[in-house]
Backbone as JSON, one array per atom type, in Angstrom:
{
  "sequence": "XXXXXXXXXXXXXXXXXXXXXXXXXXXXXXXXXXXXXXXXXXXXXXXXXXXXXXXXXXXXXXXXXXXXXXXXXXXXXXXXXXXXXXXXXXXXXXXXXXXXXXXXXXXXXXXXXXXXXXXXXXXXXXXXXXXXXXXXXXXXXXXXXXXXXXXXXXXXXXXXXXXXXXXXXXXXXXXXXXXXXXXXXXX",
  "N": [[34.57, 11.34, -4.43], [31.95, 13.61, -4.12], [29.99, 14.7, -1.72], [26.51, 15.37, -1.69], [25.2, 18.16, 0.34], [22.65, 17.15, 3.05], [19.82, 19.11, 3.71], [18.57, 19.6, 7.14], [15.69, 20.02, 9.08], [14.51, 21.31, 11.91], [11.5, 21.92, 13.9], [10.94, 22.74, 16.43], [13.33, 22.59, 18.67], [13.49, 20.99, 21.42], [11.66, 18.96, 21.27], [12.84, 17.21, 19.23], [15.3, 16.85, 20.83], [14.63, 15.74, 22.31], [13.66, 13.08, 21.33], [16.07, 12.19, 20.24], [17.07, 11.85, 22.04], [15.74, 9.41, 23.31], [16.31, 7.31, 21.76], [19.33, 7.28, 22.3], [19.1, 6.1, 24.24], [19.63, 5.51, 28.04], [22.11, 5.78, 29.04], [23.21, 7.74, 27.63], [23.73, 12.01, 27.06], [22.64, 13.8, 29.31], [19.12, 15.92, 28.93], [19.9, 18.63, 28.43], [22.66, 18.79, 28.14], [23.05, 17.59, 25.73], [21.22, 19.42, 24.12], [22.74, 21.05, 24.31], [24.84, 20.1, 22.71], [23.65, 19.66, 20.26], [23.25, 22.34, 19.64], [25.99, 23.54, 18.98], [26.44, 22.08, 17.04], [25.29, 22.93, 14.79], [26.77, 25.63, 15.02], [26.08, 27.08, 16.36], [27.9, 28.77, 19.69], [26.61, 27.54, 22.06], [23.22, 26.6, 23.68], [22.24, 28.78, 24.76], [23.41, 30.81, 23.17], [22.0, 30.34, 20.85], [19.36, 30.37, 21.37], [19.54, 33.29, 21.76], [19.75, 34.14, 19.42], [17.95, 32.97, 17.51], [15.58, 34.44, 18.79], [16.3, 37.12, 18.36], [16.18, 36.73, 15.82], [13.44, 36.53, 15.25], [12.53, 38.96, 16.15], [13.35, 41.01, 13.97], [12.44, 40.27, 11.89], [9.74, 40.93, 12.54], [10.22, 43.61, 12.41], [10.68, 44.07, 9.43], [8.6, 44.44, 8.39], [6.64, 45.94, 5.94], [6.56, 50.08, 5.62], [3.79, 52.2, 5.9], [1.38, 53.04, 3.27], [1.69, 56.47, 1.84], [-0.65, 57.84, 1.68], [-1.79, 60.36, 0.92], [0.12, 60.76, -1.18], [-0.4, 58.85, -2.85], [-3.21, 59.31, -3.52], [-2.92, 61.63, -4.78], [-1.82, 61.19, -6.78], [-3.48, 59.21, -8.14], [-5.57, 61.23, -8.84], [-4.57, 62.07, -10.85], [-5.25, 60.48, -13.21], [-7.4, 58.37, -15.02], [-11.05, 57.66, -14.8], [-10.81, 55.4, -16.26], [-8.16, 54.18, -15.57], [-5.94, 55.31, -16.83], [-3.65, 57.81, -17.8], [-4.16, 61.42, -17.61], [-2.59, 63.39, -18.24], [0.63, 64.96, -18.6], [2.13, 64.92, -15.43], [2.75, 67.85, -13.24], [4.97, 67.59, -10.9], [7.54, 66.23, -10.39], [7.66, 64.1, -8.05], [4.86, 62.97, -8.4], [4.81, 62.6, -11.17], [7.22, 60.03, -11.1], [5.8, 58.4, -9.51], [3.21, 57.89, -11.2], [4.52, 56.58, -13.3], [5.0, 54.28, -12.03], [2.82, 52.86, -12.32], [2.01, 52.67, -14.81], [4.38, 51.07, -15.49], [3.97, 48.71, -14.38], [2.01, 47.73, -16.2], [3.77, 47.34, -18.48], [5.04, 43.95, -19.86], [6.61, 41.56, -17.8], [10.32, 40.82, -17.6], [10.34, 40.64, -20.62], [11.64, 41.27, -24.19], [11.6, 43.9, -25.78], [10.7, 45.81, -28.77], [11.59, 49.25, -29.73], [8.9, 49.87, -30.79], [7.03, 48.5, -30.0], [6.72, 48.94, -27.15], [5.74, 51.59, -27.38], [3.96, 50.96, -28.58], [2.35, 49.33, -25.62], [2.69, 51.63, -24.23], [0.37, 53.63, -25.07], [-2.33, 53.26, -25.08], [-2.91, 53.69, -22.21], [-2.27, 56.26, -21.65], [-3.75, 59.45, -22.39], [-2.82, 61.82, -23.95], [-0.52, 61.79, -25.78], [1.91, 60.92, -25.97], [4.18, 59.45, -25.89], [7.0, 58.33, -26.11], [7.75, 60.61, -24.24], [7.19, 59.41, -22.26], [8.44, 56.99, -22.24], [10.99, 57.56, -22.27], [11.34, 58.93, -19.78], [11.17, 56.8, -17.88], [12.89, 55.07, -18.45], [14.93, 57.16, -17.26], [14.25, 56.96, -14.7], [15.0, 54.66, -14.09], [13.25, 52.28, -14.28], [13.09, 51.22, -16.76], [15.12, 49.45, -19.0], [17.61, 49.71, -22.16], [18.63, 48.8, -24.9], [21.49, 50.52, -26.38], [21.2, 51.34, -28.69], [18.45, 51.23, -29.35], [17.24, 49.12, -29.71], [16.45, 46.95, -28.03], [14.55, 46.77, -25.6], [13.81, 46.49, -21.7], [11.83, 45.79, -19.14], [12.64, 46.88, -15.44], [13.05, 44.39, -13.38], [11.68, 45.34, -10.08], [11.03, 45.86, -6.95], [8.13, 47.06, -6.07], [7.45, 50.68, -4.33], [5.68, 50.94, -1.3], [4.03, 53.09, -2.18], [3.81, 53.25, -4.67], [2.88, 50.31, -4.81], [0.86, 50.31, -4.02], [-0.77, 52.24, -5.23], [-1.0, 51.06, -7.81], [-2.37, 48.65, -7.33], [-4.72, 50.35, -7.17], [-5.23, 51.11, -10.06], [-5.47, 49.18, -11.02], [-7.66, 48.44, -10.65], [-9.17, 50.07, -11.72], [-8.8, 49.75, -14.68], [-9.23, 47.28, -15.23], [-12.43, 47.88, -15.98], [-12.08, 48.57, -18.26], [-13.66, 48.25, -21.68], [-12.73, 45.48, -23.7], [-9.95, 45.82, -25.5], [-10.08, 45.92, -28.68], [-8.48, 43.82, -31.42], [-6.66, 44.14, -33.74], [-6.32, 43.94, -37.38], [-4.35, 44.48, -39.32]],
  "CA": [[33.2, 11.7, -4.77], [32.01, 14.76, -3.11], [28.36, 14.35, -1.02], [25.45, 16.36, -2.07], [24.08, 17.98, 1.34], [21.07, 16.8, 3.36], [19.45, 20.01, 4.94], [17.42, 19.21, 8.04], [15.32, 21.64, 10.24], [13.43, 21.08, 13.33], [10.34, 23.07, 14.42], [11.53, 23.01, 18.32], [14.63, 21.68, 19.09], [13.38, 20.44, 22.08], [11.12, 17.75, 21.0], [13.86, 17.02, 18.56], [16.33, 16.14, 21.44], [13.63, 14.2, 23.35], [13.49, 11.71, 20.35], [17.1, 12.12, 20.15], [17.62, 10.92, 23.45], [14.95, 8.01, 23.81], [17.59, 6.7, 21.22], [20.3, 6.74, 22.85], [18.82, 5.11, 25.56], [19.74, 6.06, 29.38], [23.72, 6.31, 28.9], [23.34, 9.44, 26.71], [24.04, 12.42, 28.05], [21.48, 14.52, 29.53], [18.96, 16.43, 27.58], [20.77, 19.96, 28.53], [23.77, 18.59, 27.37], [22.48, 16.91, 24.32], [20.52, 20.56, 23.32], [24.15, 22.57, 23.55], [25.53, 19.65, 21.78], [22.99, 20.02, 18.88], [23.39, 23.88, 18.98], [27.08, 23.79, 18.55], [27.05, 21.28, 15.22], [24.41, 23.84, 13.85], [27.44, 26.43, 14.69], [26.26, 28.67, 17.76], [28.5, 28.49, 21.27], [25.66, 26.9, 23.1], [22.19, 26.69, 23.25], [21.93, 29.89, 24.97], [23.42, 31.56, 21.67], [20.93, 29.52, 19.56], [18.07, 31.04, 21.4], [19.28, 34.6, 21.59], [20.16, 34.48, 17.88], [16.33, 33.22, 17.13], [14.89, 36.11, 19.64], [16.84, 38.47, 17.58], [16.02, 36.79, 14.08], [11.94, 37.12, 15.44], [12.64, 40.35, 16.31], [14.15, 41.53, 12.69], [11.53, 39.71, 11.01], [8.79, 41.79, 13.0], [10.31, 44.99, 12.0], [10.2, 44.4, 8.24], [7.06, 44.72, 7.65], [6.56, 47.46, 4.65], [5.92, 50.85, 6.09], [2.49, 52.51, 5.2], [1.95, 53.89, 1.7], [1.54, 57.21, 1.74], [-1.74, 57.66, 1.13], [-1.78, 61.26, 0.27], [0.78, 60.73, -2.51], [-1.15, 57.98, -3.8], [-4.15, 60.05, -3.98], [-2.53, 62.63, -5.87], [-1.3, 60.65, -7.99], [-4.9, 59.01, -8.42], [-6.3, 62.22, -9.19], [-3.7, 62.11, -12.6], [-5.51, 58.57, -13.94], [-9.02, 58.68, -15.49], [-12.09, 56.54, -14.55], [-10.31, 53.73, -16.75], [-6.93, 53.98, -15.03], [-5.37, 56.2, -18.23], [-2.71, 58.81, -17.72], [-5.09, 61.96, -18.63], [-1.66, 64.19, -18.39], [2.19, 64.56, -17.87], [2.12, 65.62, -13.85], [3.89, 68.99, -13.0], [5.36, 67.53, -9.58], [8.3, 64.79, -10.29], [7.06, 62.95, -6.83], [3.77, 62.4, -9.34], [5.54, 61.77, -12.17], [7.53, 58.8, -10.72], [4.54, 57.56, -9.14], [2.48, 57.26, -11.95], [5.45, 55.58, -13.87], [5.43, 53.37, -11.52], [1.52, 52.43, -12.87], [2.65, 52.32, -16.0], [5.62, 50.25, -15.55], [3.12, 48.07, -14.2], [1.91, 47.29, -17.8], [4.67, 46.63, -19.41], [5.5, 42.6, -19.56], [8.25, 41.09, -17.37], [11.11, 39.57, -18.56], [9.95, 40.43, -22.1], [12.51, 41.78, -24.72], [10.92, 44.69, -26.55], [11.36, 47.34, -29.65], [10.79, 50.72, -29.29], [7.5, 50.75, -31.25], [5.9, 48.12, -28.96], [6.74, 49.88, -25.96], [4.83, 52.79, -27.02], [2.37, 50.41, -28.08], [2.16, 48.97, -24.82], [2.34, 52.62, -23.51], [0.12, 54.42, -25.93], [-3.91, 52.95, -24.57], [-2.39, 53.95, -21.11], [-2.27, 57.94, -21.89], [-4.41, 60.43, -23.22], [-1.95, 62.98, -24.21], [-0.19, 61.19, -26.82], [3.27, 61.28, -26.2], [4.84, 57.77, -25.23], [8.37, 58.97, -25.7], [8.54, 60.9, -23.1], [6.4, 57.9, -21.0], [9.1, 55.59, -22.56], [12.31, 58.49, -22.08], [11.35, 59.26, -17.88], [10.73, 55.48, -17.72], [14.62, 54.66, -18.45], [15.79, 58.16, -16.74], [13.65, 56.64, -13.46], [15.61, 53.16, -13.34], [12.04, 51.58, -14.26], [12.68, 50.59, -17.85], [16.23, 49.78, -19.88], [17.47, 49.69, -23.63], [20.19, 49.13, -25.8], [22.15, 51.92, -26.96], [21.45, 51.38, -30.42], [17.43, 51.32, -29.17], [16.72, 47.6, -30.42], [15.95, 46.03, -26.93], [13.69, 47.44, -24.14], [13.05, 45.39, -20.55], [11.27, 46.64, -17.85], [13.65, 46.56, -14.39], [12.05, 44.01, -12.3], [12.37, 45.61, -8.43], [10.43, 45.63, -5.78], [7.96, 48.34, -5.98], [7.49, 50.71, -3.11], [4.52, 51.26, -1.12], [2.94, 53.85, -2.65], [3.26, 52.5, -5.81], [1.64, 49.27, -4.98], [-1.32, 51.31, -3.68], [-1.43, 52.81, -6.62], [-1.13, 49.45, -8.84], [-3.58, 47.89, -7.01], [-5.67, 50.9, -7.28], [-5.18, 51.54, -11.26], [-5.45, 47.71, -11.78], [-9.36, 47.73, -10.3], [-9.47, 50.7, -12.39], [-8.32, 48.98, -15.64], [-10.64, 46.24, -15.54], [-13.7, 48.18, -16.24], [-12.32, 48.93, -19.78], [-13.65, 47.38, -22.66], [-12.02, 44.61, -24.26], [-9.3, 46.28, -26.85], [-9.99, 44.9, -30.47], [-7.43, 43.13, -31.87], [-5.99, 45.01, -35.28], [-6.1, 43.27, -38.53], [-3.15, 45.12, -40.02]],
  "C": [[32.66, 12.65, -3.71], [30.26, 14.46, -3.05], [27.56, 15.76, -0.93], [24.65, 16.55, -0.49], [22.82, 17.83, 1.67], [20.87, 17.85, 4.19], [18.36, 19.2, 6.04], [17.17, 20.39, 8.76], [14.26, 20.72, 10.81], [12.7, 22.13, 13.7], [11.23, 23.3, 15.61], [12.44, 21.87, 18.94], [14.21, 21.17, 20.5], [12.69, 18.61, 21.87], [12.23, 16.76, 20.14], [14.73, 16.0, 19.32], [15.65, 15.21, 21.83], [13.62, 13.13, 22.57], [14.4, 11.3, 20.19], [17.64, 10.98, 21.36], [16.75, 9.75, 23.9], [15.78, 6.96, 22.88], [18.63, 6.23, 21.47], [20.28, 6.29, 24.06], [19.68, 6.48, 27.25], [21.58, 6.47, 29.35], [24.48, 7.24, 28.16], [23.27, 10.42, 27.38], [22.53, 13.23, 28.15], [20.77, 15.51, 28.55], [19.29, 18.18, 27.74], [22.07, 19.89, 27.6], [23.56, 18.16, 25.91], [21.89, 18.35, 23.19], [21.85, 21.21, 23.04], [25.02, 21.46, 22.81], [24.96, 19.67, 20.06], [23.42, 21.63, 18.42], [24.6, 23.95, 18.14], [27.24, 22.94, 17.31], [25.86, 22.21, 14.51], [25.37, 25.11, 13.69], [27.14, 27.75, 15.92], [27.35, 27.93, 19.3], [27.88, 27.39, 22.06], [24.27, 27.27, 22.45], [21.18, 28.37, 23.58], [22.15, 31.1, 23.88], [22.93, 31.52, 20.83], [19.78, 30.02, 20.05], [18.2, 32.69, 21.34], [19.56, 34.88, 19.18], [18.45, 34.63, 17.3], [15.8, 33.99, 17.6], [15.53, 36.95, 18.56], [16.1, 38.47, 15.83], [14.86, 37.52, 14.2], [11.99, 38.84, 15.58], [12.82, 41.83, 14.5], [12.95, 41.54, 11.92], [10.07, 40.45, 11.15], [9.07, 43.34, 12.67], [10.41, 45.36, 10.29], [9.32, 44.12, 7.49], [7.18, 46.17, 6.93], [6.0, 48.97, 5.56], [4.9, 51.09, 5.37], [2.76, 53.16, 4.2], [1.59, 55.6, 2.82], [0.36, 57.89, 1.43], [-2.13, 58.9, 0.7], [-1.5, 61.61, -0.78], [-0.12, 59.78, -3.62], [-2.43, 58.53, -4.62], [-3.8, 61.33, -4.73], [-2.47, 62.32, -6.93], [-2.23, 59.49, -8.98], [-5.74, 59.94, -9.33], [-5.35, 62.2, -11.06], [-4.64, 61.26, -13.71], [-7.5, 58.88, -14.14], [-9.79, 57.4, -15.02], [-11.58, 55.04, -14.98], [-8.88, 53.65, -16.46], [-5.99, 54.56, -16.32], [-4.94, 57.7, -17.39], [-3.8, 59.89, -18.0], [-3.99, 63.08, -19.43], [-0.07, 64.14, -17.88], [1.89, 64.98, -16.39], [3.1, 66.8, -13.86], [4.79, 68.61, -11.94], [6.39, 66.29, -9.78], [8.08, 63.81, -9.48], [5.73, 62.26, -7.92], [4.23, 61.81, -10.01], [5.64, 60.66, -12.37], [6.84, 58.08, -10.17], [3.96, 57.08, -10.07], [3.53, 56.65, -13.02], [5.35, 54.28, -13.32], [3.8, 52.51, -11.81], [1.79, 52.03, -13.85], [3.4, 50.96, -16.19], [4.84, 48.48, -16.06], [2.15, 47.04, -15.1], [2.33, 46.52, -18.79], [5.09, 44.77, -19.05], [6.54, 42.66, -18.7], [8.7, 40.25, -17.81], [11.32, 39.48, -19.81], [10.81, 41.62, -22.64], [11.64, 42.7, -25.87], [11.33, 45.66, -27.57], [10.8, 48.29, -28.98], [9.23, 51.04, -29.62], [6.51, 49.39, -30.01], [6.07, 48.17, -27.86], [6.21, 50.61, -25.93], [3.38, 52.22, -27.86], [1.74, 50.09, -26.93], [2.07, 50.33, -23.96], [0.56, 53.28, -24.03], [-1.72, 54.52, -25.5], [-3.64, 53.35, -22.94], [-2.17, 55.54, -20.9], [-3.15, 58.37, -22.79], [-4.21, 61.47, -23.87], [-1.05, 62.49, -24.83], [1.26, 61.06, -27.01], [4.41, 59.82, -25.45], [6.18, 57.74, -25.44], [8.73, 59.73, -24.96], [8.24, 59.97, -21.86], [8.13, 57.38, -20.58], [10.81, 56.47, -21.5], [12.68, 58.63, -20.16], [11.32, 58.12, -17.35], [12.41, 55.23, -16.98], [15.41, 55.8, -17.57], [15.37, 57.56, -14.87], [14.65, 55.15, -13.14], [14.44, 52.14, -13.7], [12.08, 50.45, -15.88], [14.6, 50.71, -18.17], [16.42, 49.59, -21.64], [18.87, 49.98, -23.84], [21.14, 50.45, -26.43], [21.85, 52.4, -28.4], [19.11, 51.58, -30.58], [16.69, 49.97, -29.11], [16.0, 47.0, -29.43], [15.86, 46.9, -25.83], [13.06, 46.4, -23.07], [13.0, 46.01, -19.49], [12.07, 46.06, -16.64], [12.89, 45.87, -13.7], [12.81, 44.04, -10.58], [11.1, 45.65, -7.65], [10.0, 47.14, -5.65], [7.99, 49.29, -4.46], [6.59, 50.91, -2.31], [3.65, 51.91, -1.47], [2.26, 53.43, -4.04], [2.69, 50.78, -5.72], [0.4, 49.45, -4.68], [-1.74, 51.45, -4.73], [-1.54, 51.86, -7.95], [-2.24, 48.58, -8.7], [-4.88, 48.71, -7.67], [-5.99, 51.58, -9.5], [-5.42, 50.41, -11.86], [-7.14, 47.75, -11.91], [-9.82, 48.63, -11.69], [-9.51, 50.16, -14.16], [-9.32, 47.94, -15.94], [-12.02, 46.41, -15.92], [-13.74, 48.6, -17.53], [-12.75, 47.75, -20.21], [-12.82, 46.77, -23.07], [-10.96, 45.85, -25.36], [-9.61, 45.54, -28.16], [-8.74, 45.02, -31.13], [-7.16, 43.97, -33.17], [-5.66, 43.8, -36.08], [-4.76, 43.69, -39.46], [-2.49, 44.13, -40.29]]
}
């Protein structure tokens, strides 16, 4: 019968040992020895390898923080999007382009298995220039959107946008909210 592991973690291995060792009473070994004996069943050399490893992790962990958006691009790509966060035009500048795709995208459900026509429904209140096949076409050529070969099934790529475009998500979302309700279609 094979044993389902128990993870454990300790804030500060020090306090850790100290409780460790009021346990084993006075004939345990010291609590130096006791810390590089914990390090090494966690898998470092010693305890001196267990603290440079954490210095290094802290260290790693402090450097990926998101760089800054871009805030020029964003505002360009602001200037595209109307008072109600609506496409008003294609962009001439592919850097735009893929930016404001990346608003778009933004739209579309995740996770959710789509046709072609409610994709460019879901595009279609999102532009003012009427053309949601090429939305839908630069979407899939960007990596942002995929689809069957045959057309049947469309799902938006879920990745990790990149700074500019969460500027600009954030900033097309506030925008967005000041539309009116859509009315529902009786069709």
């Amino acid at each position: 019968m094979t044993r389902a592991p128990l993870p454990l973690r300790a804030d500060d291995l020090t306090a850790f040992t100290r409780a460790l060792s009021r346990q084993l009473g006075p004939d345990g070994p010291s609590h130096l020895g006791l810390m590089n004996m914990l390090a090494r069943a966690a898998g470092f050399q010693n305890l001196q390898h267990l603290r440079a490893a954490s210095a290094a992790q802290r260290r790693l962990d402090s450097q990926r923080e998101a760089p800054p958006a871009d805030a020029r691009q964003v505002e360009r790509t602001l200037h595209q999007f109307d008072a109600q966060g609506r496409l008003r035009n294609w962009p001439a500048r592919r850097a735009v382009q893929t930016l404001a795709l990346w608003g778009l995208w933004s739209t579309l459900p995740a996770g959710a298995s789509l046709r072609e026509r409610e994709v460019n429904d879901h595009l279609q209140p999102e532009h003012l220039f009427g053309d949601p096949a090429t939305l839908r076409r630069t979407m899939i050529s960007c990596g942002l959107l995929t689809r069957q070969a045959d057309g049947s099934d469309y799902r938006r790529v879920e990745r990790e946008p990149p700074a500019e475009a969460k500027a600009l998500i954030r900033q097309l979302s506030a925008r967005r909210s000041t539309r009116p309700p859509r009315a529902l279609s009786t069709v």
